[in-house]
N, C-alpha and C positions, 0 to 999 in steps of 0.2 A: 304811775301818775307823774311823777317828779322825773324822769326820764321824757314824756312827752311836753313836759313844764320847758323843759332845756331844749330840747329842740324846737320849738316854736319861738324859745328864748332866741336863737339863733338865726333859724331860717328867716322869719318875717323880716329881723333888720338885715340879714344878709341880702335879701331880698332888694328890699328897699335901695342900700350900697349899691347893689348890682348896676339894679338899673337906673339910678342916677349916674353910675360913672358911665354908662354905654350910651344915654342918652347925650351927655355934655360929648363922647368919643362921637355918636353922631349927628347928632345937631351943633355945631361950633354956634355956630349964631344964636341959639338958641341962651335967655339968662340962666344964670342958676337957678333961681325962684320958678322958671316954668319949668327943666327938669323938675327939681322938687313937688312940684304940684302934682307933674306926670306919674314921678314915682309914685307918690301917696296914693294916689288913685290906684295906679294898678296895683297896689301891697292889696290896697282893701279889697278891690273885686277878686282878688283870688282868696282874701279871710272871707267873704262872702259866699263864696262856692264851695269851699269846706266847709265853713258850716253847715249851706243846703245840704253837702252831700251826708255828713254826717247827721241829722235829722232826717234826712230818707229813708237811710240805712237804718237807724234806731226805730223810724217807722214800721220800717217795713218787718223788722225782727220780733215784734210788740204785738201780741193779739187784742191786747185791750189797752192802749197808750197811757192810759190814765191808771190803772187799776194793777196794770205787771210793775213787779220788785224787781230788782240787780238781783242776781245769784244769792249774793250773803246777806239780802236784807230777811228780816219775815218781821211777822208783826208786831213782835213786841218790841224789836227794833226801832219800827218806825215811828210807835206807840211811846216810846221813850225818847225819840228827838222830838216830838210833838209837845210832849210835858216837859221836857228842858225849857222850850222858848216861849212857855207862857207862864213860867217862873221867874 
């Protein structure tokens, strides 16, 4: 978890850098503030397509969306985060 923490730590602003530096490399004309805006936009629609794709996938791996556990959870597990937060 902490491993995928760090890469996303990384990729989204490298991202972001990227393509602000290649949009000002090709758009001269172009201010800083519309690169900027460009970049922002395309970071988000590509955080918005991992997320769909990662929701499909969990979809689609799920027989009951609502009612399937992760591997290590079971019931008394979740029966006990349940009674922490209304403590």
């Amino acid at each position: 978890m902490l491993l995928t923490l760090a890469c996303g730590s990384l990729f989204f602003p490298g991202l972001f850098a990227l393509c602000t530096w290649g949009l000002r490399r090709a758009r001269p004309a172009w201010t800083d503030s519309d690169c900027v805006m460009i970049s922002t936009r395309l970071v988000s629609s590509v955080q918005a397509v991992l997320a769909t794709g990662s929701g499909i996938v969990i979809i689609r791996s799920c027989n009951d969306v609502i009612t399937d556990r992760s591997l290590g959870e079971t019931l008394v597990t979740s029966l006990l985060a349940v009674s922490s937060r209304q403590n």
